[in-house]
C-alpha positions in Angstrom: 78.9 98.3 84.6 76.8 99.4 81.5 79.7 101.2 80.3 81.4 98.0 79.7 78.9 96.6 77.6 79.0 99.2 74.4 79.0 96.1 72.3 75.6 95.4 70.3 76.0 92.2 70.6 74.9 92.8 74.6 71.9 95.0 73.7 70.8 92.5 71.2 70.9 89.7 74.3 69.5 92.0 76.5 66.2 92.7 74.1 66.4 89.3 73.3 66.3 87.8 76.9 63.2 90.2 77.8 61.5 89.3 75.1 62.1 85.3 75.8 61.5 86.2 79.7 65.2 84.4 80.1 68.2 85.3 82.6 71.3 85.8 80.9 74.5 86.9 82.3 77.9 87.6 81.1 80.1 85.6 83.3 83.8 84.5 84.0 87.1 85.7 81.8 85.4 88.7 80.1 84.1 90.2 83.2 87.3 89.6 85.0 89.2 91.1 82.1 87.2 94.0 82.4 88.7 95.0 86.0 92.0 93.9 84.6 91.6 96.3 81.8 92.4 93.3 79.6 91.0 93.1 76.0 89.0 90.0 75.7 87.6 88.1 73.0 85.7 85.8 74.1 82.6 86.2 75.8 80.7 83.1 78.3 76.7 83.8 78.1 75.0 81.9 81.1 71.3 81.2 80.9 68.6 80.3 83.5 67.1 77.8 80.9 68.1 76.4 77.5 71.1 78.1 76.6 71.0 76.5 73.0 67.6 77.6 72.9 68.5 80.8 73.5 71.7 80.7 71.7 69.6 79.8 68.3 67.2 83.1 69.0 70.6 85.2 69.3 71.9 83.4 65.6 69.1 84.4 64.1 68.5 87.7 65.1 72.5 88.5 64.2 71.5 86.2 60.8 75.4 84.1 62.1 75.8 80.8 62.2 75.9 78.8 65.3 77.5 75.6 66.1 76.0 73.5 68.8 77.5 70.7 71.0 74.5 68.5 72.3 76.6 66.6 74.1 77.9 69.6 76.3 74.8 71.3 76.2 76.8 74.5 75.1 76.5 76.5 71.5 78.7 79.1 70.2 79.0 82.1 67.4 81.0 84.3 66.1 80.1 87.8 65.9 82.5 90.5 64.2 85.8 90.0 66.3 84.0 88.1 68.9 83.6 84.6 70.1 80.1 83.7 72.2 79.7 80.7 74.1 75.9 80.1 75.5 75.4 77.4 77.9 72.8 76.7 80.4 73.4 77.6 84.3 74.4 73.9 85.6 75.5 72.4 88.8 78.2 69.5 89.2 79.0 66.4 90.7 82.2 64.3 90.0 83.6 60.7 90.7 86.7 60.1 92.2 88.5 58.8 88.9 87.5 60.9 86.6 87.2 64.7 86.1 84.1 64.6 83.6 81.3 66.3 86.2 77.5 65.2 86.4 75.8 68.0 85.0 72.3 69.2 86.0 70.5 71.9 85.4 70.9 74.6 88.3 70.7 78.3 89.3 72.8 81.0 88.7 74.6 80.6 92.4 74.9 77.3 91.2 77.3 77.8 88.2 78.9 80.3 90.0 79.9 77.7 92.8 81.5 75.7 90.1 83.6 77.7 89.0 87.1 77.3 89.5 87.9 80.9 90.9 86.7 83.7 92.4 87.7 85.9 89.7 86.3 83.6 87.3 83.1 83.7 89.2 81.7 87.3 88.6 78.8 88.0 86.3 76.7 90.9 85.2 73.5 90.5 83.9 72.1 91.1 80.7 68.0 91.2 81.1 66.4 94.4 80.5 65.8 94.7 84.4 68.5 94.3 86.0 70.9 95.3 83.0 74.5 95.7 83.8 73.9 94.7 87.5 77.7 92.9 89.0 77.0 89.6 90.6 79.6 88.7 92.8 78.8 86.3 95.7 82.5 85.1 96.5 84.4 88.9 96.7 86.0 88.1 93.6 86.5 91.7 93.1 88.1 92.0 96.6 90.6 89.4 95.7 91.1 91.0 92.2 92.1 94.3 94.0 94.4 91.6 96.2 96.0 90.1 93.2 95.0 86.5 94.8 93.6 83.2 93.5 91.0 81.6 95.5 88.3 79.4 95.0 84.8 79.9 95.3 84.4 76.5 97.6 86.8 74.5 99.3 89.9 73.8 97.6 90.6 70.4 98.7 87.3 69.8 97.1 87.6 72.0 94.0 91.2 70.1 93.2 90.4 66.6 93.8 87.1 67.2 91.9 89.2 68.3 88.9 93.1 68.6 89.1 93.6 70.5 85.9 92.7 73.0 88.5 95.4 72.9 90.5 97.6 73.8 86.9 95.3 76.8 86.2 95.7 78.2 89.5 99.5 78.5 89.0 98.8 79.7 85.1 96.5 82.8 86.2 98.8 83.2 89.1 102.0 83.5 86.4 100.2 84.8 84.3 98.3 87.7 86.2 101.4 88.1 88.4 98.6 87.2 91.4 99.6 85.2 94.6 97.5 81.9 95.4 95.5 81.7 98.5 97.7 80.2 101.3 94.4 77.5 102.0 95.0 76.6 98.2 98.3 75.9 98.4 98.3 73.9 101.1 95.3 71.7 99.1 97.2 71.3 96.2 100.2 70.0 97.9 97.7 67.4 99.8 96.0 66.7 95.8 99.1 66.2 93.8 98.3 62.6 93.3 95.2 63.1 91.9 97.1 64.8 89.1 97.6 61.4 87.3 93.7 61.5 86.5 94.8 64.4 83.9 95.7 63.8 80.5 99.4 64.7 79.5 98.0 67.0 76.9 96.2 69.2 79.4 98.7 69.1 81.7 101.2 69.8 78.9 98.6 73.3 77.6 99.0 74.5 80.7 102.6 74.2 81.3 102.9 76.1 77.5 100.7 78.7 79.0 102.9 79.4 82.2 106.4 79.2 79.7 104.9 81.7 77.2 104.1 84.1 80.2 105.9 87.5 80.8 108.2 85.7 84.0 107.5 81.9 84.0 109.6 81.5 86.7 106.6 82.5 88.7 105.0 78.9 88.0 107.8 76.8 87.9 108.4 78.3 91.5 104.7 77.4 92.4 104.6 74.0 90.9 107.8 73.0 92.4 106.7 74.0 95.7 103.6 72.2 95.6 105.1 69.4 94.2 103.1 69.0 91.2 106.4 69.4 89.2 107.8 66.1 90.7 104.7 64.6 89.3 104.7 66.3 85.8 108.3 66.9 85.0 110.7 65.0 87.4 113.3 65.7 85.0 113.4 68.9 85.7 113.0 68.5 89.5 116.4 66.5 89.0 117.7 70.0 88.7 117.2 71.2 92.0 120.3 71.5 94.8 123.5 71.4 95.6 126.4 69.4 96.6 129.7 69.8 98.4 132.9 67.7 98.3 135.9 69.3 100.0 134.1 72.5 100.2 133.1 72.9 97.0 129.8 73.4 95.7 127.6 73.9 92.0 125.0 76.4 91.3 121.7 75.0 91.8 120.9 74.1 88.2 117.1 74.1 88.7 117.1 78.1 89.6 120.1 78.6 87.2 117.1 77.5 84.3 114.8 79.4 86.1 116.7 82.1 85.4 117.9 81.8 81.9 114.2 81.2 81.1 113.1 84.6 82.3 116.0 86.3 80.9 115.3 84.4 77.1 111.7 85.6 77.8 113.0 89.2 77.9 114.0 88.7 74.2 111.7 86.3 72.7 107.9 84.9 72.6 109.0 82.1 71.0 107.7 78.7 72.6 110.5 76.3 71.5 113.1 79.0 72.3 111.8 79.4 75.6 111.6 75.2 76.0 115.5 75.5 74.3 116.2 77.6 77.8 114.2 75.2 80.3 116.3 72.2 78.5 119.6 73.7 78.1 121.0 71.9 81.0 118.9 68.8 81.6 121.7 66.3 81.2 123.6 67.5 84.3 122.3 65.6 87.0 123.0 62.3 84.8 126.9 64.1 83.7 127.6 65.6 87.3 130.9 64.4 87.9 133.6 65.4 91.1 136.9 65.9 89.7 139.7 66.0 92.4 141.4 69.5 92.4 139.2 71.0 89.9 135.7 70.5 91.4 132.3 69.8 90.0 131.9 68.9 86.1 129.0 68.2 83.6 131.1 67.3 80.7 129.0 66.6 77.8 125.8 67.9 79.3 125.0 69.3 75.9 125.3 66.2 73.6 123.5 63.6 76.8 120.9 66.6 76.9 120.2 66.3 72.9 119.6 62.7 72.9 117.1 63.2 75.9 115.0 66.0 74.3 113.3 63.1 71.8 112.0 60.8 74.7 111.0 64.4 76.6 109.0 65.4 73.6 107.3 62.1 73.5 106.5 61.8 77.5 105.3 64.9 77.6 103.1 64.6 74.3 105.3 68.2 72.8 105.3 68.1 68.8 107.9 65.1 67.1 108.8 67.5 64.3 111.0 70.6 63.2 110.4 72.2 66.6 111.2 69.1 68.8 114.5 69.4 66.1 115.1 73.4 67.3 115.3 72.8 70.7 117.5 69.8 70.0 119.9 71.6 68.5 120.3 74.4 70.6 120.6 71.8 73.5 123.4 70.6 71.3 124.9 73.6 70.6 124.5 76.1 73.7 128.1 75.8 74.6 129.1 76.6 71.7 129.2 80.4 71.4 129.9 81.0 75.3 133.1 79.2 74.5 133.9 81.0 71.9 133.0 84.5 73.8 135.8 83.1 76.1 138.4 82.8 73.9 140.2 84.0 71.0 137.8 83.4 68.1 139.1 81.9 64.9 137.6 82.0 61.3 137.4 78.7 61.2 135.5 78.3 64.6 133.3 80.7 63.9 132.6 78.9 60.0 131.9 75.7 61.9 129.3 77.1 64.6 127.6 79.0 60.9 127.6 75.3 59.2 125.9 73.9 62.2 124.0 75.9 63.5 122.7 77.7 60.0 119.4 80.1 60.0 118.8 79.5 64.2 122.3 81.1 64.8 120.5 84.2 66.1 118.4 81.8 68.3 121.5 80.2 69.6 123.1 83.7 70.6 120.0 84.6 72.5 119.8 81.0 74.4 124.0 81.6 75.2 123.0 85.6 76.3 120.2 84.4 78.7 122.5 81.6 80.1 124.8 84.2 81.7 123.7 84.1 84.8 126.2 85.2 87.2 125.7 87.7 89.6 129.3 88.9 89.4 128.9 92.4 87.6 132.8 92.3 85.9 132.1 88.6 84.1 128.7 89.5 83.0 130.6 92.8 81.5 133.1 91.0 80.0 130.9 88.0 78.5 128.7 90.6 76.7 131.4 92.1 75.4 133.2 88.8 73.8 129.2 88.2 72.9 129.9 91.5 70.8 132.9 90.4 69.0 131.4 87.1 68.5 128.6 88.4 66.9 130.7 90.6 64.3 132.8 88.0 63.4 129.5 85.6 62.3 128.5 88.7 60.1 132.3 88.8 59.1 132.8 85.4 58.4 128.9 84.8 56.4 129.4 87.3 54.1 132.4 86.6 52.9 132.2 82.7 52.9 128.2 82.4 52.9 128.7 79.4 55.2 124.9 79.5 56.7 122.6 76.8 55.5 126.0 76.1 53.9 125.4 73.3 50.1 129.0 71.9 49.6 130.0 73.8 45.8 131.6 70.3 44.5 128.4 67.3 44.6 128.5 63.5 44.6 127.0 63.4 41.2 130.3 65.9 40.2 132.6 63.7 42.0 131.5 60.4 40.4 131.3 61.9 36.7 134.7 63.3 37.6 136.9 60.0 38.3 134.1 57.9 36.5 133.1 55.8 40.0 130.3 54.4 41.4 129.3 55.8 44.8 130.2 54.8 47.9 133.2 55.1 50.4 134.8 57.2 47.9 132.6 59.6 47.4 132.3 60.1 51.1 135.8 60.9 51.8 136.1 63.3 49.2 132.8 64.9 50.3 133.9 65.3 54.0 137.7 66.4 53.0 136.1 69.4 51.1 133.4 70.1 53.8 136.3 70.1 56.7 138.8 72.3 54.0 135.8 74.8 53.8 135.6 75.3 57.1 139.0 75.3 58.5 139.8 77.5 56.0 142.1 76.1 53.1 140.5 76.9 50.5 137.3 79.3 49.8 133.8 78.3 49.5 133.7 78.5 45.9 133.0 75.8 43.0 136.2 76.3 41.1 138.7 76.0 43.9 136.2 73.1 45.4 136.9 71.0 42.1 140.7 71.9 42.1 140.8 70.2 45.7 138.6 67.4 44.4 141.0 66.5 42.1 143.9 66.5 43.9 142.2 64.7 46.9 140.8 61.9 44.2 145.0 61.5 42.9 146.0 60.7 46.9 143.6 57.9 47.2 144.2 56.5 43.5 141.8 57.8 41.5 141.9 59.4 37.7 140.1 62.3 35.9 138.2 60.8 33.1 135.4 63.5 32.9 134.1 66.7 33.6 131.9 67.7 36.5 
């Protein structure tokens, strides 16, 4: 293992734990990364002792500050690219209601029993001695070399002791691509309750975790098994199955997202993208409707799903801001393009879907891409090739009309100096008649031919010129 430890900061710990006659070891997400051939930044120091002790020798040979968290007993530094947690080796109790361990002071098998898994377990010590030596008294290597997640202990006791567990399990599991042990998955389905001990911000970083993954679908699958995702996210579990009336069915909406997740995932590491995709279709289980001779129909998915995506934000503690706004809007407006792609595409369409959907029309045609999910080859040919046109007719239409992000040329201050009014209802019917003319095309996007239609718009409903704009 020495050869993984070319760093100075491990020979200066090394000479530094001989000299204080202390056990060190490098343990947990490093060492795993190492076998992964993962770079890793951050670096977990364990210490038979006083790891802020220790920790304070290390600052001051490097001549770094160090932070220290009393409370915690942990300390931490930064060295060149690298961040360097010290904490002493500990052993942990917990109460059933909370998560918060009793810590004491223990050995090294100790802290390695605590930890949540197996490949999170390894360690490789850093005294003089025994320099570079691989401790590893659960075969997390074994199970690396397996691609599974295990725990070090039992898992009915490692999840009910703390839950977030069971959520990190299905992270590294997405996130590695690594299957969980079958014993685990049978303890998380009988813990799921104990999931409500967990704050919605926890639970909600490690649902972000599993999304910005390479195939998320990997998770979802996992938590909706386990049923943790009927716990965390019923809305989405809403999604799942399908019905029949007179022999005819819908796609199973809940896989359908799955889908469309991992195919916007193939295009974009953007978070509120990605939650755009896992939102897309939320409304249908409230809009499903059976319609007589036609069949199944969500109608108005899009508008019920973008007045749901607020009160989803807020239960599941996700930002109230511009990004809560994004994913609104391509809720909203997800239709939109796929629609078009079926039919024949006007100017003044396509200048409407510009003046709504503005500088996230590129997101939008990557949500509407992902969403075609149909496994018959001859649509999927065809929809990317309307996609096409579509496309070329948005860079058609922009620069000529400069619709995007589109400021109407004629403002309420120019209307009211023009006809000498106060504002109010006027104003706003003139406003909206040369917004709607804009788009559908009667007259172009310019000032002049804006004020020209003011005008003539101002003479229907009574009113007179008596200035200039």
């Amino acid at each position: 293992m020495r050869q993984h430890l070319q760093n100075p900061i491990f020979s200066t710990i090394s000479k530094l734990a001989g000299e204080h006659n202390v056990q060190a070891y490098a343990i947990g997400g490093f060492v795993r990364d190492i076998f992964l051939n993962r770079p890793s930044k951050d670096i977990d120091i364990v210490v038979l002792g006083n790891g802020i002790e220790f920790a304070e020798a290390v600052a001051r040979k490097l001549n770094v500050k160090l932070s220290v968290f009393k409370n915690f007993g942990t300390a931490s530094l930064k060295y060149r690219d690298l961040e360097i947690e010290f904490v002493g080796a500990r052993k942990e109790s917990y109460r059933r209601d909370s998560r918060k361990p009793i810590v004491e002071n223990g050995t090294l098998d100790d802290d390695q029993k605590r930890r949540d898994f197996t490949i999170n377990a390894l360690a490789i010590s850093l005294h003089p001695d025994t320099y570079g030596e691989l401790l590893d008294p659960f075969d997390g290597i074994i199970d690396l070399e397996n691609k599974l997640i295990r725990t070090p202990l039992n898992p009915v006791e490692t999840f009910s002791d703390d839950p977030l567990r069971m959520m990190r399990a299905i992270r590294f599991a997405t996130q590695l691509n690594f299957k969980i042990d079958e014993v685990a998955i049978a303890a998380i389905k009988n813990n799921v309750d104990r999931i409500s001990i967990i704050s919605q911000e926890r639970i909600t970083e490690e649902m972000n975790k599993i999304i910005l993954s390479a195939k998320p679908s990997i998770g979802f699958n996992y938590l909706f098994d386990t049923g943790l995702l009927h716990k965390i996210f019923p809305q989405m579990t809403a999604l799942y199955g399908v019905d029949y009336i007179d022999g005819k069915g819908h796609k199973d909406n809940f896989y359908h997202t799955l889908q469309v997740l991992d195919n916007i995932c193939e295009t974009t590491e953007d978070l509120w993208l990605r939650w755009a995709a896992i939102l897309h279709d939320i409304a249908k289980p409230a809009t499903k409707r059976f319609e007589p001779g036609h069949g199944w129909t969500f109608h108005g998915h899009e508008d019920k799903g973008a007045r749901m995506v607020p009160k989803l934000f807020t239960q599941l503690k996700l930002p109230l801001n511009e990004k809560m706004k994004f994913v609104q809007k391509m809720v909203q407006l997800h239709l939109r393009p796929i629609v078009l792609a079926q039919s024949i595409v006007t100017d003044s369409a396509v200048r409407r879907l510009l003046f709504e959907a503005g500088e996230d029309i590129e997101s939008l045609m990557l949500l509407c891409k992902a969403d075609i999910t149909t496994k018959n080859e001859y649509k999927v040919k065809k929809y990317r090739n309307n996609f096409e046109l579509v496309q070329q007719k948005l860079k058609d239409v922009e620069e000529r009309d400069s619709i995007r992000n589109w400021q109407p040329p004629v403002t309420g201050t120019d209307i009211m100096e023009l006809f000498g009014i106060k504002e109010g209802r006027e104003v706003g019917i003139i406003k909206n008649h040369i917004r709607e003319a804009i788009l559908e095309g009667e007259i172009p996007n310019s000032r002049e031919e804006a004020i020209q239609y003011t005008i003539a718009k101002g003479e229907e409903i009574g009113l007179k010129v008596v200035g200039k704009p």
